[in-house]
C-alpha positions in Angstrom: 167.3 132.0 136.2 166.0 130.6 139.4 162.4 131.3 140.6 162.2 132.3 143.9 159.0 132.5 146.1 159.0 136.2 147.5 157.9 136.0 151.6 157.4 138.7 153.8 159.3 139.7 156.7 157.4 142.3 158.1 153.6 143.2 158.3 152.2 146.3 158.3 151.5 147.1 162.1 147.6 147.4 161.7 147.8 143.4 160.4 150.0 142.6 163.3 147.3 144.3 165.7 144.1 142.6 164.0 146.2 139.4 163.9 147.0 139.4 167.7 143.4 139.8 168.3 142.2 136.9 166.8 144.5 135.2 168.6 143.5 136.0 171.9 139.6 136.9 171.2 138.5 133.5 170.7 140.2 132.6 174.2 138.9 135.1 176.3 134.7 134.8 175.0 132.6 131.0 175.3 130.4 132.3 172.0 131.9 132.6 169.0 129.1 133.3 165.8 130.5 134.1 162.2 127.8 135.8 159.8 127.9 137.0 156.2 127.7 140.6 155.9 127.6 140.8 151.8 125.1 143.5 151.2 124.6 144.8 154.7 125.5 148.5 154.5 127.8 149.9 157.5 124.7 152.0 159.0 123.7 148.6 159.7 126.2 146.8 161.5 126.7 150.2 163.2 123.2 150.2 164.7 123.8 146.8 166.0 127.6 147.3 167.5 126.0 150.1 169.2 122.6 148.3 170.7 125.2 145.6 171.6 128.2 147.3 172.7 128.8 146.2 176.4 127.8 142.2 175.2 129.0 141.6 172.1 132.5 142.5 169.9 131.6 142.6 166.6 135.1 142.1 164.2 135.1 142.2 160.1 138.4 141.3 159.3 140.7 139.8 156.2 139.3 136.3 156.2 143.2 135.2 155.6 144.3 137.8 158.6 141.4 135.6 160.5 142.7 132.0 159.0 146.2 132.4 160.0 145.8 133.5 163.6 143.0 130.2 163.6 145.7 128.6 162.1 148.0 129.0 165.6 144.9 128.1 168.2 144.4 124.9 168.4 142.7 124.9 172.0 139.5 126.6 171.5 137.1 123.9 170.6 135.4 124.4 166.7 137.8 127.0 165.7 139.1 124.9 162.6 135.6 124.3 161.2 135.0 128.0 161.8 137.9 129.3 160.0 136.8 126.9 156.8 133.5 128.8 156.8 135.1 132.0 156.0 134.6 133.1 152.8 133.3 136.2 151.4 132.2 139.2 153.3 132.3 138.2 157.0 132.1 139.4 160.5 133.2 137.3 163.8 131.0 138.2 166.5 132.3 137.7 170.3 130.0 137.3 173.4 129.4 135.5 176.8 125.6 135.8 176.2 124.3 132.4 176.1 123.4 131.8 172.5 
């Protein structure tokens, strides 16, 4: 009996989407900020995406959806020490406001 590692041909298309985006997100905005959002309720974040909604996009995604698309951008300067920070509960915030 052989052991064989089971990989996925297909994602579901909502991964693909959310993937894609992280892929071209970081490319397209100059700030990138990552913040922890464990114990922030939704009300929240909501409050902010909509005080902010014309300056910053606000993204909480699968960290490993996020890692893999970091994974394949290799031109957007910081991204790799960004991607190890994600652990937990996060959300990627993208702007052109100067920080």
């Amino acid at each position: 009996m052989t052991s064989q590692k089971h990989t996925r041909i297909t994602y579901p298309k909502g991964k693909q989407e959310l993937h894609q985006q992280m892929l071209e997100l970081p490319k397209s905005y100059n700030v990138i900020a990552l913040s922890k959002v464990n114990k922030v309720r939704a009300t929240q974040l909501m409050k902010i995406r909509k005080k902010f909604h014309k300056e910053i996009i606000i993204k909480v995604i699968k960290n490993r959806v996020t890692q893999k698309a970091f994974e394949k951008i290799s031109d957007v300067q910081g991204i790799d020490k960004l991607s190890s920070q994600l652990e937990g509960q996060c959300a990627l915030m993208f702007t052109n406001i100067n920080p």
